[in-house]
C-alpha positions in Angstrom: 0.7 -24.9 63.2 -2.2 -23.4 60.7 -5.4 -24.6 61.8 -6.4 -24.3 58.4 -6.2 -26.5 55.0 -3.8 -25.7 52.3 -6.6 -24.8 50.0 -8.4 -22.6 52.6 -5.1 -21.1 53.1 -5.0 -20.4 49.5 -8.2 -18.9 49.0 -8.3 -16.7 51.9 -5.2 -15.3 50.9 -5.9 -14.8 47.3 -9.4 -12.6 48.7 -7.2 -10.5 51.0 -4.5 -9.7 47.7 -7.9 -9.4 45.6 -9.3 -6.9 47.8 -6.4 -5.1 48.0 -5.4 -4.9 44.5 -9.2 -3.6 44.2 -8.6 -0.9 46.9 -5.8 0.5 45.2 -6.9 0.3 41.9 -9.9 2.8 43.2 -7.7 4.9 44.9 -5.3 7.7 43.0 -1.9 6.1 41.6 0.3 7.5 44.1 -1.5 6.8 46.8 -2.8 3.3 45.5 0.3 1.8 44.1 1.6 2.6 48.2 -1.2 1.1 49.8 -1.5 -2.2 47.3 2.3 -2.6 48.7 2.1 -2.0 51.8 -1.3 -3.4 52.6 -0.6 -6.6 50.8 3.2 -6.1 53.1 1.1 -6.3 55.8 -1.4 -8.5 55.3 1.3 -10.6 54.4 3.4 -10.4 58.0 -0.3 -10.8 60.1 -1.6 -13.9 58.6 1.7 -15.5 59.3 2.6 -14.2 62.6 -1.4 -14.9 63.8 -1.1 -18.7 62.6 -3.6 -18.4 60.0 -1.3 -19.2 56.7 1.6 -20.7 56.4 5.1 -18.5 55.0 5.1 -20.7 51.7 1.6 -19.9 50.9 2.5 -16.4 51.5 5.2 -16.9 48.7 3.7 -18.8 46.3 0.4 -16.1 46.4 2.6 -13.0 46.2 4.7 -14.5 43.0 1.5 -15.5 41.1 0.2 -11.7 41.9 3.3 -10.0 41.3 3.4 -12.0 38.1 -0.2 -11.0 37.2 1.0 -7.4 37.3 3.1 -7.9 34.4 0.6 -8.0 31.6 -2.0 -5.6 33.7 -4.8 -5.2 31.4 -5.8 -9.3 32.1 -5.3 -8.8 35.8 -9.0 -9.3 36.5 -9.2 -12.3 34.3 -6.2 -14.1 36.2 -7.5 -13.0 39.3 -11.0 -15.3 38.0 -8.7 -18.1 36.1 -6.4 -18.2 39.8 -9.8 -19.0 41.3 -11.3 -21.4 38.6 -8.0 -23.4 38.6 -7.7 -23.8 42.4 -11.9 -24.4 42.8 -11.1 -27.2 40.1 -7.6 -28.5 41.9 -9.2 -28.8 45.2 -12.4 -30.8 44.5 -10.7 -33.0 41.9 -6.5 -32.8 42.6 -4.7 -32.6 39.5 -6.6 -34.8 37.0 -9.5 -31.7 37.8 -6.6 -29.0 37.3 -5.1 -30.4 34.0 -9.1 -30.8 32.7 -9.2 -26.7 33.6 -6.4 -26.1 31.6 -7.2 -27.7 28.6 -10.6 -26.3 28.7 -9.0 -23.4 29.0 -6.7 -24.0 26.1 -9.5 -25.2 24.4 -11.4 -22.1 24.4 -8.1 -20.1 23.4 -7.6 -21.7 20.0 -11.3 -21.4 19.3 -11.6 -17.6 19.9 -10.8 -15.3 16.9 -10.7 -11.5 16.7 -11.7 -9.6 13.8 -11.6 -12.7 11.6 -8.1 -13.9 12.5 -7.2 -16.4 15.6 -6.4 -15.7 18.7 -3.5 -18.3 19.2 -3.0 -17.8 15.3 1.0 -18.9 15.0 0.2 -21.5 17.6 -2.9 -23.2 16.7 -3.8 -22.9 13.0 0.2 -23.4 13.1 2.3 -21.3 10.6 5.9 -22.2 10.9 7.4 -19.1 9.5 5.7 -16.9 12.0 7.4 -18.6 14.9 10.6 -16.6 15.1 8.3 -13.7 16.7 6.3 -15.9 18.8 8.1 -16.4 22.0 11.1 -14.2 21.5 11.3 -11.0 19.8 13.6 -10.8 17.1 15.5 -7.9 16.0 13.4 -5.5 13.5 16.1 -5.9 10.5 15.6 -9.9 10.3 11.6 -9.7 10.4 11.6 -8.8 6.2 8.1 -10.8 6.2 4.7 -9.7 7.3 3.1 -12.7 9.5 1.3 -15.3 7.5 -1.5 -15.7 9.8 -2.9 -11.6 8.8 -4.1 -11.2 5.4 -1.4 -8.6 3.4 -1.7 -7.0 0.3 2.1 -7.2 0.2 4.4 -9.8 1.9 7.0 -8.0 2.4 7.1 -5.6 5.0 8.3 -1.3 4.1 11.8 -0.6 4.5 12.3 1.8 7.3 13.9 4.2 4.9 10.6 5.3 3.1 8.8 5.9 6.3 11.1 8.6 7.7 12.4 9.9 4.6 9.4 9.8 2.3 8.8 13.3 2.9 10.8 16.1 2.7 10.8 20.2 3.2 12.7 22.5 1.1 14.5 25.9 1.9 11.2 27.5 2.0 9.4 25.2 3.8 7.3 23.8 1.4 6.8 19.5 1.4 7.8 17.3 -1.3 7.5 14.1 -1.8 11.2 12.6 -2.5 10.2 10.2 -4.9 9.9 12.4 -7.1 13.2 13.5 -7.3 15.3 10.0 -7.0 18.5 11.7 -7.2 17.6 13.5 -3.6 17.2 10.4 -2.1 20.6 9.3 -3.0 22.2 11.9 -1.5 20.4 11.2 1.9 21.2 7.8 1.6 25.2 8.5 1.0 25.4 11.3 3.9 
């Protein structure tokens, strides 16, 4: 039996992972990548054999921090949003957690950077950017730049005049191939 509430529960584990994550983030990468693991290993086992969490909040904080790992230069900024979200969820239940998240949302669409939006296929919406919004297509099918970043040309450069726009004779001296087009054929054909 856990003596105490779920969102006690919550919050006292997500300070233990916090400090934790902290510690080894001060620490030299070998040695804190080892101690964030095992520290939060046995953290973990403690609070659950002592009585003071229950195993499923163990589970459902060590997901949400092993998912915050994944994109690691916002990890301090979910490790604020975790706390925001459950500070709102517990006084005001979900009606208080879907409020959160739509501020949150709301303050997404209105941010730009350098002139262009933050959730720019998303919000102003631009339909033909969409194939590189939430899967990544292959390179060869992505012909267009985005619509949403002002271009000078619409069309993205083939690959071929990146790497082969320069070359170096016998004597090691660069030319530009463009000059000579029939060099550029024979690349092309070998």
């Amino acid at each position: 039996m856990v003596p105490f509430s779920l969102w006690l529960e919550m919050f006292l584990m997500i300070l233990m992972f916090e400090v934790v994550r902290e510690a080894g983030v001060r620490l030299p990468q070998a040695v804190g990548s080892a101690l964030s693991i095992v520290g939060a290993l046995i953290l973990g086992q403690v609070a659950v054999t002592a009585g003071l969490v229950g195993a499923p909040t163990i589970v459902v904080i060590s997901i949400s921090y092993i998912s915050a790992f994944i994109i690691t230069p916002i990890a301090d900024i979910t490790a604020l949003l975790r706390i925001a979200l459950l500070i709102s969820s517990t006084m005001f239940g979900m009606f208080g957690l879907i409020v959160a998240l739509l501020g949150l949302i709301t303050h997404m669409v209105s941010l730009t950077s350098l002139g262009i939006p933050y959730m720019a296929p998303l919000a102003p919406t631009y339909f033909r950017d969409f194939k590189d919004t939430f899967i990544r297509f292959p390179t060869k099918w992505l012909k267009q730049r985005p619509t949403s970043i002002s271009n000078k040309r619409s069309t993205k450069i083939e690959r071929f005049n990146i790497y082969f726009d320069f070359g170096i004779s016998k004597d090691g001296i660069p030319f530009r191939l463009n000059s000579f087009p029939f060099l550029r054929r024979s690349l092309v054909n070998n």
